[in-house]
C-alpha positions as CSV (number, residue, x, y, z in Angstrom):
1,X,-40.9,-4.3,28.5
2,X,-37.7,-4.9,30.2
3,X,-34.7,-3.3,29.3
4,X,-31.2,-4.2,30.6
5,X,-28.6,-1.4,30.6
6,X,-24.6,-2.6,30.7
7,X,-21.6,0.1,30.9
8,X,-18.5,-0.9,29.0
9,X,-15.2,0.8,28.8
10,X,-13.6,-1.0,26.6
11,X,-14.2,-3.1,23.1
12,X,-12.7,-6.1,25.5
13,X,-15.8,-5.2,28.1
14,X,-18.0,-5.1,24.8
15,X,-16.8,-8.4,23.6
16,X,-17.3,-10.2,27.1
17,X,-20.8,-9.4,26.7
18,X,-21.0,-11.2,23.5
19,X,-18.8,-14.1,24.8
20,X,-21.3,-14.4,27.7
21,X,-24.5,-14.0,25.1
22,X,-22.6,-16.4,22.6
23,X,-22.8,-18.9,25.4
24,X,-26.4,-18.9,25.7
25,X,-26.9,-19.3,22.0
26,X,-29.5,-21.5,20.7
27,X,-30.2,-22.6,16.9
28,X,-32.7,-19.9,15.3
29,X,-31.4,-17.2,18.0
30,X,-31.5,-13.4,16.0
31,X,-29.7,-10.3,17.5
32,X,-30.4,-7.0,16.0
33,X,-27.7,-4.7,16.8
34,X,-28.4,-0.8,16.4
35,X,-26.7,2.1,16.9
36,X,-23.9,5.0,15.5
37,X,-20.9,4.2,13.6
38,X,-18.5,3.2,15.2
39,X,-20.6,2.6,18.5
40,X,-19.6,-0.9,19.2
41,X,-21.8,-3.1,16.6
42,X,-18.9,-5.0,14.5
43,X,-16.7,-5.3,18.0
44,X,-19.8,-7.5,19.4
45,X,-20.5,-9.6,16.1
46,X,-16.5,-10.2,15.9
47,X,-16.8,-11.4,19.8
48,X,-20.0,-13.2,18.9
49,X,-18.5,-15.2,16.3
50,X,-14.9,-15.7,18.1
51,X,-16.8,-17.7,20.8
52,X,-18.4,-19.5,18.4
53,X,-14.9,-21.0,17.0
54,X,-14.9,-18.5,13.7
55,X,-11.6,-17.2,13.7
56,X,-12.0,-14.0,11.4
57,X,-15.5,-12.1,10.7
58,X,-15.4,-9.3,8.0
59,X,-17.8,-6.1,8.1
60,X,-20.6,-8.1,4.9
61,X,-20.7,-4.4,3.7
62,X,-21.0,-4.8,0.5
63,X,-22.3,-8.3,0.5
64,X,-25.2,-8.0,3.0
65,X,-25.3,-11.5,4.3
66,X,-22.0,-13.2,5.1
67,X,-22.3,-16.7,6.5
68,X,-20.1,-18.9,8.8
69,X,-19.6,-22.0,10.0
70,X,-19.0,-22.4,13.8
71,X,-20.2,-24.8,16.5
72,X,-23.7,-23.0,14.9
73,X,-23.9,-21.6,11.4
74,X,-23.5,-17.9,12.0
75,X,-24.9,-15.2,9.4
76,X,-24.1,-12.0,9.9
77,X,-26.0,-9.6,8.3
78,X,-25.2,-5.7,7.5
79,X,-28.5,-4.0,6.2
80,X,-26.9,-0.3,6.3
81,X,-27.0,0.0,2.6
82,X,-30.7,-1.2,2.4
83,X,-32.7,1.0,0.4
84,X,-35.8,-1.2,0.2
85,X,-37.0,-3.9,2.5
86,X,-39.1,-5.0,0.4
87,X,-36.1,-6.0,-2.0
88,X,-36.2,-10.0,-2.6
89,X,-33.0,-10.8,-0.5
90,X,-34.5,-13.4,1.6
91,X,-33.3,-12.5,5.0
92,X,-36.3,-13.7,6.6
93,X,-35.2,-17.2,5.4
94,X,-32.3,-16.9,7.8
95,X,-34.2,-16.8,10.5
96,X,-35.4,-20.9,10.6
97,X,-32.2,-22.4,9.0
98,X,-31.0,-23.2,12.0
99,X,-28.0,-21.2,12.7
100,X,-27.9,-17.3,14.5
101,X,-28.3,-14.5,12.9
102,X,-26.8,-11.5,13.9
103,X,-27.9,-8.4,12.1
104,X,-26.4,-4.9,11.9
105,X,-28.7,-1.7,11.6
106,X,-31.3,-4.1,12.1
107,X,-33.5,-1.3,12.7
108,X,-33.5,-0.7,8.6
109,X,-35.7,-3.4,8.2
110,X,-37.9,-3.9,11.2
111,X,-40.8,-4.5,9.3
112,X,-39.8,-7.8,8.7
113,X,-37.9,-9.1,11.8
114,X,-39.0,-11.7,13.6
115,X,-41.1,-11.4,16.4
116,X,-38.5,-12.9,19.4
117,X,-35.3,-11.8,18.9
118,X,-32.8,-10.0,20.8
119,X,-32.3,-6.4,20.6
120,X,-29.3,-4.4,21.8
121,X,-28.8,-0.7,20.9
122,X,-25.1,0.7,21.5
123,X,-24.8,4.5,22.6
124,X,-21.3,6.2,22.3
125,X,-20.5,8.2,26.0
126,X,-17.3,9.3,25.2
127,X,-14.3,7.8,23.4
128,X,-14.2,4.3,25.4
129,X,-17.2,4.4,27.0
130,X,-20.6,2.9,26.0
131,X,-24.0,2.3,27.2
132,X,-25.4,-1.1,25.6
133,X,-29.7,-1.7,25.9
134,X,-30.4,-5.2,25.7
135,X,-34.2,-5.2,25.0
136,X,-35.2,-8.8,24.9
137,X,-38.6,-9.7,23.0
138,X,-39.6,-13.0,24.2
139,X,-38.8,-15.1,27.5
140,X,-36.1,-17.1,25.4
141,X,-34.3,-14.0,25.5
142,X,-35.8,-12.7,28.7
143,X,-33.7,-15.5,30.6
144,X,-30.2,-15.1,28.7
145,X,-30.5,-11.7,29.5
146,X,-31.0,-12.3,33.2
147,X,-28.4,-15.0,33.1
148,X,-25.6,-12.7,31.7
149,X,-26.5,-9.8,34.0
């Protein structure tokens, strides 16, 4: 499977990459961000949703599954505090309302993601550096990724 490595410098870097993804966007779209604290996750979803028209995005810590309305609905999702994915909290049912999803520690609950979806793992370098993987599962995501790179 193809991977697609960027190097940012900057949170301004990381949100161009979202501002380019964001224009690719397409109802049902799902991007599972993973990585560290502090690695860059929240940064993308806040330049995900900016494109999108949605002025102000809060980390759905507590609340799990925030939702917004921009030119698409936007949920953003924050499964860190997850204990059981088999708990009823219908996230699945996210995934064909139409909107995107965007989904934080999305490796939490694998088990039930959906099959195409966009994956991108954020690795801290240093301070202001970071490495971000775009793994793409499916050609939908296949071609955003070449079109952004």
């Amino acid at each position: 499977m193809e991977e697609y490595k960027i190097t940012v410098h900057s949170d301004n870097e990381t949100i161009a990459i979202a501002q380019n993804i964001e224009s690719e966007k397409f109802p049902g779209m799902v991007i599972c961000l993973n990585g560290d604290l502090g690695s860059g996750k929240t940064v993308f979803a806040k330049g995900f949703a900016h494109a999108m028209g949605i002025e102000e995005i809060t980390s759905p810590t507590f609340t799990i599954i925030k939702e917004y309305n921009g030119e698409l609905p936007l949920y953003h999702m924050d499964v860190y505090r997850i204990e059981d994915t088999n708990e009823e909290l219908g996230i699945e049912e996210y995934f064909d309302k139409g909107g995107v999803t965007i989904i934080e520690w999305a490796n939490i609950i694998k088990d039930i993601l959906p099959e195409e979806r966009l994956d991108i793992k954020f690795k801290i370098v240093d301070e202001n550096t970071r490495v971000i993987v775009l793994n793409p599962h499916g050609d939908k995501y296949i071609n955003i990724c070449e079109a952004i790179i």
